[in-house]
C-alpha positions in Angstrom: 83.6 59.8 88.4 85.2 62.1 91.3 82.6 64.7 92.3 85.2 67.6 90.9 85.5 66.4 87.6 81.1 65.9 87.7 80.8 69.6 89.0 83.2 70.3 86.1 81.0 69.2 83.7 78.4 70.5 84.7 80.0 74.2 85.2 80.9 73.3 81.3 77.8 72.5 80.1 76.0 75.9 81.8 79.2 77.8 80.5 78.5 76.7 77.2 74.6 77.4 77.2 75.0 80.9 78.4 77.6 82.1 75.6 75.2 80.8 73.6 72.0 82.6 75.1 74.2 86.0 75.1 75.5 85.5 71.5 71.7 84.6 70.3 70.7 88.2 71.7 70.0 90.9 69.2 72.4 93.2 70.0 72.4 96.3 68.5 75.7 98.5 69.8 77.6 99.8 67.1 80.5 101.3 69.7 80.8 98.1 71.3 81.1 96.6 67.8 84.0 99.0 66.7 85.3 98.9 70.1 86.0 94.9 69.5 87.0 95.3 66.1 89.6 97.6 67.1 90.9 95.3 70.0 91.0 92.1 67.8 92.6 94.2 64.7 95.5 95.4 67.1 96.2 91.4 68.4 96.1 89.5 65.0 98.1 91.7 63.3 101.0 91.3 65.4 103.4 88.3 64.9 102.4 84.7 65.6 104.7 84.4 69.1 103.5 88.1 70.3 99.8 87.4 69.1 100.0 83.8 71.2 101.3 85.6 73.9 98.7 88.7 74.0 95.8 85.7 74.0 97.3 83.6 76.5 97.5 86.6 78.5 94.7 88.2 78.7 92.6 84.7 79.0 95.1 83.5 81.8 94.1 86.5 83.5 90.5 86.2 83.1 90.7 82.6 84.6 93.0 83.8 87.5 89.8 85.7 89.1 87.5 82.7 88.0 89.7 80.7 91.0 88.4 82.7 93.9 86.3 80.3 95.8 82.6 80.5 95.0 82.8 84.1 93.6 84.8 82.5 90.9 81.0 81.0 89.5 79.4 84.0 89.2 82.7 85.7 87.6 82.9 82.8 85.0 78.9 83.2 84.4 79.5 87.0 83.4 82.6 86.6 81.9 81.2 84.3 79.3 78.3 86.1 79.3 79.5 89.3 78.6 82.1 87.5 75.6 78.4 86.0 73.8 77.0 89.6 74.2 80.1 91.4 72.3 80.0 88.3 69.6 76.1 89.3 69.4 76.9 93.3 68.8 79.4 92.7 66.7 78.0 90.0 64.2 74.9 92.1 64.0 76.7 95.4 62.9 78.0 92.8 60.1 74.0 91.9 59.5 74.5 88.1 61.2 73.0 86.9 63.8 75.3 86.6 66.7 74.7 82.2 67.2 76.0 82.0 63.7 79.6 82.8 64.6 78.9 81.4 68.4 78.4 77.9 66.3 81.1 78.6 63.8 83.7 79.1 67.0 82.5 75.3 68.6 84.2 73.9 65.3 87.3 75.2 65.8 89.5 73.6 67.8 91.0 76.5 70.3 87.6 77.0 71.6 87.3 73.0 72.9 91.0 73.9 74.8 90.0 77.3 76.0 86.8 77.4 77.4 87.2 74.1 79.5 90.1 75.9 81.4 87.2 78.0 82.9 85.2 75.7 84.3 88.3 74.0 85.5 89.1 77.3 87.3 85.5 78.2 88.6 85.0 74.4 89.4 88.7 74.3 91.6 87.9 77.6 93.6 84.7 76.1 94.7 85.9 72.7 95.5 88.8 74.7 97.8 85.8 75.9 100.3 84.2 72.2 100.3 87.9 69.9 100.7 90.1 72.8 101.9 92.7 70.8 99.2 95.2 73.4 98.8 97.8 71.5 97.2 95.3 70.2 94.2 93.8 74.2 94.0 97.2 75.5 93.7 97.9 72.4 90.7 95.2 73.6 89.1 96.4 76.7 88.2 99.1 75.4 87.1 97.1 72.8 85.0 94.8 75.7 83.7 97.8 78.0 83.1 99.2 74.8 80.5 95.5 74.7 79.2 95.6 78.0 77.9 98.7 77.9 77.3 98.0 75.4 74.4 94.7 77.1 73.4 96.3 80.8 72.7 99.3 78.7 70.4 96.1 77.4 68.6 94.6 80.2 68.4 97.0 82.4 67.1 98.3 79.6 64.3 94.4 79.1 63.2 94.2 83.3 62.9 97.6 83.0 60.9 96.0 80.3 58.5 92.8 81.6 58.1 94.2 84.9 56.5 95.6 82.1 54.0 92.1 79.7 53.8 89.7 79.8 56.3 89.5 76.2 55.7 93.3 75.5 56.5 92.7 76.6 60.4 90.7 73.0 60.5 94.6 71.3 60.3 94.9 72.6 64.0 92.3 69.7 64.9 95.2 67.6 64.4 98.0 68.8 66.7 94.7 69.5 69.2 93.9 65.9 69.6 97.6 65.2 71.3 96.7 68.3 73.4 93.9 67.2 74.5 95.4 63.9 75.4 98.4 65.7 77.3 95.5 67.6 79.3 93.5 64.5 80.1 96.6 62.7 81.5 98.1 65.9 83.5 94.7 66.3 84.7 94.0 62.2 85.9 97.6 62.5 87.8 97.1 65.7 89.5 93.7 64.6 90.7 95.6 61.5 91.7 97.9 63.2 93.4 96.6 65.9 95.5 93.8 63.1 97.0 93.9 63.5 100.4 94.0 60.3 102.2 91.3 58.7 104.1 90.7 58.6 107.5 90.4 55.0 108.5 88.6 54.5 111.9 
């Protein structure tokens, strides 16, 4: 395994245990609750194309300052962070507790394509100061931008759906997989591709 993809992993796997840590908190902000409720009403009530867009947009941009080297860790650690501790207030003001809908997110299949992508950014902006490997740093904002790209289209359809049947917003698992393949192959040939050669002495 190429040490960017294991640093990846592991930036995942923290990622994932902090959203979870913040969302388990017991939050108790009623403004911050109304402020989100507000925020999502205005973005799933537009149309599917506009709400994809709005997502991908606001993520994208998120992800953008996760690829400044090494401060790009930290940003990615609050980001996430701070995203658990609004699920926590919000879920609360509804008398849940905040890991409840943290858990119920992990089975849909937008969250698997989305919050990946910001490892994948954190992970390249770090791996810039160690290899100095411009051309794979610059790739993988391009490979990110595609990531979220597909995760926002999710998104929005499984919002659309859910409105119908909750239950229906499970058929997005299906298109997912073949996104997930795409990503894995984009991602095996840029890593092949931007590998610097080595020095032979």
């Amino acid at each position: 395994m190429r040490r960017q993809t294991l640093v990846f992993f592991i930036l995942f796997i923290i990622e994932l245990l902090i959203f979870i840590g913040t969302s388990a908190l017991p939050v108790n902000q009623p403004e911050l609750a109304s402020e989100f409720q507000c925020e999502r009403s205005s973005i799933v009530s537009l149309p599917y194309s506009i709400e994809a867009l709005a997502i991908f947009t606001n993520n994208y941009r998120v992800a953008l300052e996760e690829f400044i080297p090494a401060l790009g860790v930290g940003i990615m650690g609050y980001t996430i962070g701070y995203t658990g501790y609004v699920l926590s207030a919000f879920s609360n003001a509804q008398g849940v507790p905040g890991w409840v809908p943290a858990i119920f997110l992990f089975t849909l299949p937008h969250s698997w394509l989305e919050l990946p992508s910001y490892a994948f950014a954190a992970t390249a902006g770090l791996f810039l100061l160690i290899d100095r490997n411009w051309k794979r740093f610059l790739y993988m904002i391009g490979f990110v931008g595609l990531e979220l790209f597909f995760a926002a289209s999710v998104e929005a359809g499984e919002i659309v759906l859910e409105n119908v049947n909750v239950i229906y917003s499970y058929l997005f698992w299906i298109p997912a997989a073949l996104l997930f393949y795409v990503l894995y192959e984009v991602y095996e040939y840029i890593m092949d591709v931007t590998e610097k050669p080595k020095v032979q002495y």
